[in-house]
C-alpha positions in Angstrom: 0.0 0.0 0.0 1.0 3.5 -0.9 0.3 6.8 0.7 0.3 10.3 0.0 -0.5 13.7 1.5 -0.3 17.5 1.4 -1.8 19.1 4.0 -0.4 22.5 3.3 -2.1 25.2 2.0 -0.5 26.8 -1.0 -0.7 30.4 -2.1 1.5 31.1 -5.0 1.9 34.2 -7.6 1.9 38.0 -7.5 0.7 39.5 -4.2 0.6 35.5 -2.8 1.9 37.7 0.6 -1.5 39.3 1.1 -3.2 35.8 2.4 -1.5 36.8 5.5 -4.0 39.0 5.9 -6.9 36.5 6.3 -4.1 33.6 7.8 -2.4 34.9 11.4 -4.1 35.0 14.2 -3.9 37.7 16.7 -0.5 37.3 18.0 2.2 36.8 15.9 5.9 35.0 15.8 7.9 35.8 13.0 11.2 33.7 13.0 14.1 34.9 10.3 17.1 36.5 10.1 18.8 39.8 10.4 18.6 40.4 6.9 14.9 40.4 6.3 14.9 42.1 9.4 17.2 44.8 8.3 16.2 45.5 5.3 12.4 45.5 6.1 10.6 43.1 5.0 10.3 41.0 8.2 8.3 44.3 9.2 6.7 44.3 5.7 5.3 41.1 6.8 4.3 42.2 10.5 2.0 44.9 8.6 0.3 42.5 6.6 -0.8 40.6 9.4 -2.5 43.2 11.3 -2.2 41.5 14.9 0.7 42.0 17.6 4.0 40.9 16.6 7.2 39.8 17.8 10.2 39.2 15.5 12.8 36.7 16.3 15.8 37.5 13.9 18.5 35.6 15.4 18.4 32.3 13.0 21.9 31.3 11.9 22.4 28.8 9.0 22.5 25.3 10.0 20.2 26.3 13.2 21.7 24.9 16.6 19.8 23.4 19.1 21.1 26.6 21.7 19.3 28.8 18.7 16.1 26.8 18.9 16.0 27.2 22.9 16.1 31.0 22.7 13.0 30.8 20.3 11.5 28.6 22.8 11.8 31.4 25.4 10.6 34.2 23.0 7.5 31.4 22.3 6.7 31.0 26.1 6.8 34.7 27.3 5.0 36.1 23.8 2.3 32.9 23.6 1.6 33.4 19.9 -0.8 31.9 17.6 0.7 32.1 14.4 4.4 31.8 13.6 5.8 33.0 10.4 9.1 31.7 9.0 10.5 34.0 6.5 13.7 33.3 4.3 15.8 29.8 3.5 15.8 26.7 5.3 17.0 27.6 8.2 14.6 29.9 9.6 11.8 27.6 8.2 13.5 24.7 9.9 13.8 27.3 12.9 10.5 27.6 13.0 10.0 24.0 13.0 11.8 23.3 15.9 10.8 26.5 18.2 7.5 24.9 17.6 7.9 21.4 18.1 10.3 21.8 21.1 8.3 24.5 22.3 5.2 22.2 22.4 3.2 24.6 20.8 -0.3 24.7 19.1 0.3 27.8 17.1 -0.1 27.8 13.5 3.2 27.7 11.3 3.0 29.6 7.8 6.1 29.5 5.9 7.3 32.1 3.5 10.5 31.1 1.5 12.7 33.3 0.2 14.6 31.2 -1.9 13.7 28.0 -4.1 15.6 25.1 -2.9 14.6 23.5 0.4 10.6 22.5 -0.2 10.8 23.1 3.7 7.9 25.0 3.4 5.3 21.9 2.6 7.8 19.1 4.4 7.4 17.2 7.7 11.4 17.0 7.9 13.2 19.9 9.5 17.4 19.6 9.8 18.5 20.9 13.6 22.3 21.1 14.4 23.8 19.9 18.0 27.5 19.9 18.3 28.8 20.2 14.7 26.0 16.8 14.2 23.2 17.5 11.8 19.7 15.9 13.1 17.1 15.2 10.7 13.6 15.5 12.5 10.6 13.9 11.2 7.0 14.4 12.5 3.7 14.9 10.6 3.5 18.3 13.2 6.1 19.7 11.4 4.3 19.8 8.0 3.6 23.7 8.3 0.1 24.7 7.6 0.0 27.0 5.0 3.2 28.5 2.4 3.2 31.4 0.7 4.8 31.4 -2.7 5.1 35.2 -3.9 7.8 35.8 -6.5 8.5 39.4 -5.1 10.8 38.0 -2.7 13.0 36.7 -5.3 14.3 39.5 -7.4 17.2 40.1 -5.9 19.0 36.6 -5.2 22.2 36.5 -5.6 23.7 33.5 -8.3 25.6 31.8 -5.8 22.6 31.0 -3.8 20.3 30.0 -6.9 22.8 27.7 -7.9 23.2 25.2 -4.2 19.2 26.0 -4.2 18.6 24.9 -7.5 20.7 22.2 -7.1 19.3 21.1 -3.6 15.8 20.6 -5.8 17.7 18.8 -8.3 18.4 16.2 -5.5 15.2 16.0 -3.8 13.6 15.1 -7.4 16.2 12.4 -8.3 16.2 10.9 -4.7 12.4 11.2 -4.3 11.8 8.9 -7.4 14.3 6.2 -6.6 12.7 6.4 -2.8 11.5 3.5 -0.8 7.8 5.4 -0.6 8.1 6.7 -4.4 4.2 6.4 -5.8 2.6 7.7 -9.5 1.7 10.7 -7.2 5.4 11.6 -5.8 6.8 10.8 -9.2 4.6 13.2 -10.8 6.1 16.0 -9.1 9.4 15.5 -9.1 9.7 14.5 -12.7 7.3 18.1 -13.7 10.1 19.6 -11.1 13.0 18.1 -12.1 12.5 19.0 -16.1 11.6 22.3 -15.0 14.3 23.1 -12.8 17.1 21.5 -15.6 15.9 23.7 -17.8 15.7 26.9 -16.2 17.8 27.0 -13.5 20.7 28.6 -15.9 18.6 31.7 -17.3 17.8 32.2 -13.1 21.5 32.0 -12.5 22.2 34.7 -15.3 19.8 36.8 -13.7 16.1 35.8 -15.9 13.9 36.9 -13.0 10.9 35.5 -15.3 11.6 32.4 -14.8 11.8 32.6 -10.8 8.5 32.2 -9.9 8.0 28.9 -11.8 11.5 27.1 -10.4 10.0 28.9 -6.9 7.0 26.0 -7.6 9.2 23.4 -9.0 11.4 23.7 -5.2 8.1 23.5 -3.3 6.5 20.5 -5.7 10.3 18.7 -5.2 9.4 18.9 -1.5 6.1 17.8 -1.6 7.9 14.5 -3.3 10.1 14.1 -1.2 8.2 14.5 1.7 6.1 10.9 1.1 8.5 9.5 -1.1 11.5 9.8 0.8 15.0 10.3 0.3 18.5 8.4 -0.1 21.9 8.3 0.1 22.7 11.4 -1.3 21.3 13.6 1.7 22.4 11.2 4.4 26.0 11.6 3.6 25.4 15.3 2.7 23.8 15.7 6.4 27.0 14.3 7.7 29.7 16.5 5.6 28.2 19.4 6.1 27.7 19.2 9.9 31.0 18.4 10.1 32.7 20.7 7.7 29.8 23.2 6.9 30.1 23.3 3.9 26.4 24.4 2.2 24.0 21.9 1.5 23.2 22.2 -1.7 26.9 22.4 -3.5 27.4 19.1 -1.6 24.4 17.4 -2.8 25.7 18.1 -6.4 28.8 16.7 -5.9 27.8 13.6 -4.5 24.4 12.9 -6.9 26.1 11.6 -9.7 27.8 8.9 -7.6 24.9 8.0 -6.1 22.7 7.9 -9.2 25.4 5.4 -10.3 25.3 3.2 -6.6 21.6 2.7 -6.8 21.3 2.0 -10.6 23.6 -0.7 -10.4 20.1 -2.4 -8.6 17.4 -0.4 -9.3 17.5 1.3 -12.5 13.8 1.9 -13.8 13.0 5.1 -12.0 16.3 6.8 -13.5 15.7 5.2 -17.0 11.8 6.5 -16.7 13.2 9.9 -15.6 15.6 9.9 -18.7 12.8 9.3 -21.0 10.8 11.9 -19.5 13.0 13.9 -20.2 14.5 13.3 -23.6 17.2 12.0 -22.8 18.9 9.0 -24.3 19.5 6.8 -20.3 20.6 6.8 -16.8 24.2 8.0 -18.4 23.1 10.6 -20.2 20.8 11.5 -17.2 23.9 11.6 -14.5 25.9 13.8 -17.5 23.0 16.3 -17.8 23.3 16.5 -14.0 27.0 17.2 -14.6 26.6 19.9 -16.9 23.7 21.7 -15.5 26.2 21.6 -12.5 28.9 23.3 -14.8 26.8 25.7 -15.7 25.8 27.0 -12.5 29.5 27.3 -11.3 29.4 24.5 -8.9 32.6 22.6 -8.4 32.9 19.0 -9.2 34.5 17.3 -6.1 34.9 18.3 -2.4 38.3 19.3 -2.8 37.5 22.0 -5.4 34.7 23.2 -2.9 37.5 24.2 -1.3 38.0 20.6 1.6 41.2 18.8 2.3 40.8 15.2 1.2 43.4 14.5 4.6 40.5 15.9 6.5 37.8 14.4 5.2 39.5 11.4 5.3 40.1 11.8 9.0 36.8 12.3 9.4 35.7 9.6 7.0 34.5 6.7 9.9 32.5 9.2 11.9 30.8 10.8 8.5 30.3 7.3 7.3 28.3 5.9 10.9 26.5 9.2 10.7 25.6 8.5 7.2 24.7 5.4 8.1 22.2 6.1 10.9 20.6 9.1 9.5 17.0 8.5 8.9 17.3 9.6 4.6 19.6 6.3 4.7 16.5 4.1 5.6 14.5 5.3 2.3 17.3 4.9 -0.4 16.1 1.7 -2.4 19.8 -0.1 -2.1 20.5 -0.9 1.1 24.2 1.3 2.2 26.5 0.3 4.5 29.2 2.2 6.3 32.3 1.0 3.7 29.4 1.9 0.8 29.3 5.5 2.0 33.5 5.5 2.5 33.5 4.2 -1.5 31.0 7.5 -2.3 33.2 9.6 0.0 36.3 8.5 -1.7 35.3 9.0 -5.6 33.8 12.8 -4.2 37.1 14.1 -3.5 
C-alpha cells in the first residue's frame, strides 16, 4: 500500500503575501534572520498581518539546538498563535523546531525566500547539535499554510540560486528512486525536475521571469520528497556538512552523480523513466545532464574543489560514514548502504 499527503495550503503568484491577511491570528511569531529584518521586509510582513507581533531575527544557517532554545523562550513569554518563518531553510526549519520543542499549538506559515529546500510543505526539519546535523521527522512539522510570492525573489544572488537549485535537483532524483516513491510523488518531481534543468541557468544569469516557476518546481520537489523519501545522497550530505559546513546544496551536487550510479547498479527503472521523461537517451546521459547543469551553475565537481582537504575528510571519514549510516534519509534509499558503501562514495567525491 502506498500513501500520500499534502496538508499545506499553498498560495503562489503576484501578491501571494497578502493571504496573510486573512491567515495569522492575533499574535504573531515571525522567525528569520537579520537580513529580512534589516532591510524590512520581516516588518513588511508584520503589517500584513495586522495583529501583535514579535520578530525573532536571530536564526543562523544550520540552526543549533542553543538557537532553537532561545526561540522557545521568545514562544513561552510572547504565547503566539501564528508563527511565520521567513527566508531559506534555516529559519523555516527554525520555526520547525521553536514549535515542536516548544510544544506549541500555534499555526506555522512558511514564507521562502529562496527556491531550494521545499521546507515549506515538508514534515522533515534539519537541527544542528555539536557540529551533528539531526534530521527530525514528525507529521506536526508539515507547516500549515506557504506562501509562494515571486517578489521576494528578485534580488538573489547566483551563488545562492545555484546550491538552491541544485538542492531541488536532489530531492527530485532521490524522491523517485525512494522506498515510498508512488505515481503521485513521481509526478512532481519529474514536472520539477525537467523544470528546474531547464531553467535554472537563465535564473542564474539573472532571468527573473523564470523565478516564480523554479520557486513552484522547489516546493513541488518537496512535496515529493516529503512521502517518497530520500536516499543516500542527503544522508551523507547531512553528515559532511555538519562536520565541515560546507552548504547543503553544493554538496548534494557533488555527490548525486555517484549516487545515481550506486543505486542503478540495482534499481535502474526510475532513472531510466526519468531519462525518457525527459528526452534523454538513459541513466548516463541522465547523471551527464546533472554534470553539466552543474557546470553551468558554477558549482565545483568534487569536495576538494569546494574548497576541503581530502586529509580531512578522510580523518573524518568513519565518523561521516556511521553518521551516514544512521541518519534516517539512509532508511529510504532503495539499495541498502552500508558504512564502507558510503567511504566508497566519500572516496570517488574528492
Amino acid at each position: 500500500m502506498q500513501t500520500f499527503s499534502g496538508n499545506t495550503a499553498i498560495y503562489t503568484g503576484e501578491n501571494a503575501l497578502q493571504a496573510l491577511k486573512t491567515l495569522c491570528g492575533k499574535r504573531v511569531m515571525i522567525v528569520t534572520d537579520r537580513f529580512f529584518s534589516e532591510n524590512g521586509t520581516a516588518q513588511k510582513l508584520a503589517t500584513l498581518c495586522k495583529g501583535e507581533c514579535r520578530i525573532f531575527d536571530r536564526v543562523e544557517p544550520d540552526p543549533p539546538l542553543s538557537l532553537i532554545a532561545e526561540g522557545i523562550s521568545v514562544l513561552r513569554e510572547f504565547q503566539p498563535d501564528s508563527i511565520v518563518a521567513l527566508g531559506g531553510g534555516s529559519p523555516i526549519d527554525c520555526a520547525k523546531g521553536i514549535l515542536s520543542l516548544g510544544a506549541s499549538d500555534a499555526r506555522l506559515i512558511a514564507v521562502p525566500t529562496t527556491s531550494g529546500t521545499g521546507s515549506e510543505v515538508t514534515s522533515f526539519a534539519i537541527l544542528t547539535h555539536e557540529g551533528v546535523k539531526h534530521p527530525l521527522v514528525d507529521e506536526k512539522l508539515r507547516p500549515a499554510a506557504a506562501i509562494l510570492d515571486p517578489s521576494l525573489l528578485q534580488a538573489l544572488p547566483p551563488a545562492l540560486i545555484a546550491d538552491a537549485g541544485m538542492d531541488v535537483i536532489s530531492h527530485c532524483l532521490e524522491a523517485i528512486a525512494a522506498k515510498n516513491a508512488s505515481a503521485f510523488s513521481d509526478a512532481l518531481a519529474f514536472s520539477a525536475f525537467d523544470t528546474a534543468r531547464r531553467l535554472l541557468p537563465k535564473s542564474f544569469s539573472g532571468d527573473n521571469s523564470v523565478r516564480e516557476a523554479l520557486h513552484n518546481a522547489a516546493t513541488m520537489a518537496g512535496l515529493a520528497f516529503d512521502n517518497a523519501g530520500l536516499g543516500a545522497c542527503h544522508a551523507l550530505s547531512h553528515a559532511i556538512g555538519g562536520t565541515f559546513h560546507l552548504v547543503h546544496g553544493r554538496i548534494n551536487g557533488i555527490l548525486l552523480p555517484h549516487v545515481i550510479s550506486f543505486n542503478a547498479q540495482t534499481h535502474p527503472a526510475p532513472y531510466a523513466r526519468l531519462a525518457t521523461f525527459c528526452g534523454l537517451s538513459g541513466i548516463r546521459a541522465l547523471s551527464a545532464a546533472i554534470v553539466r547543469l552543474r557546470s553551468s551553475l558554477r558549482l565545483p565537481d568534487t569536495l576538494t574543489q569546494a574548497g576541503l582537504q581530502s586529509a580531512d575528510v578522510l580523518a573524518a571519514a568513519d565518523s561521516l560514514c556511521r553518521a551516514a549510516e544512521n541518519d534516517p534519509c539512509s532508511q529510504s534509499n532503495p539499495r541498502p548502504v552500508s558504512a564502507e558503501d558510503y567511504l566508497s562514495l566519500l572516496r570517488q567525491c574528492l
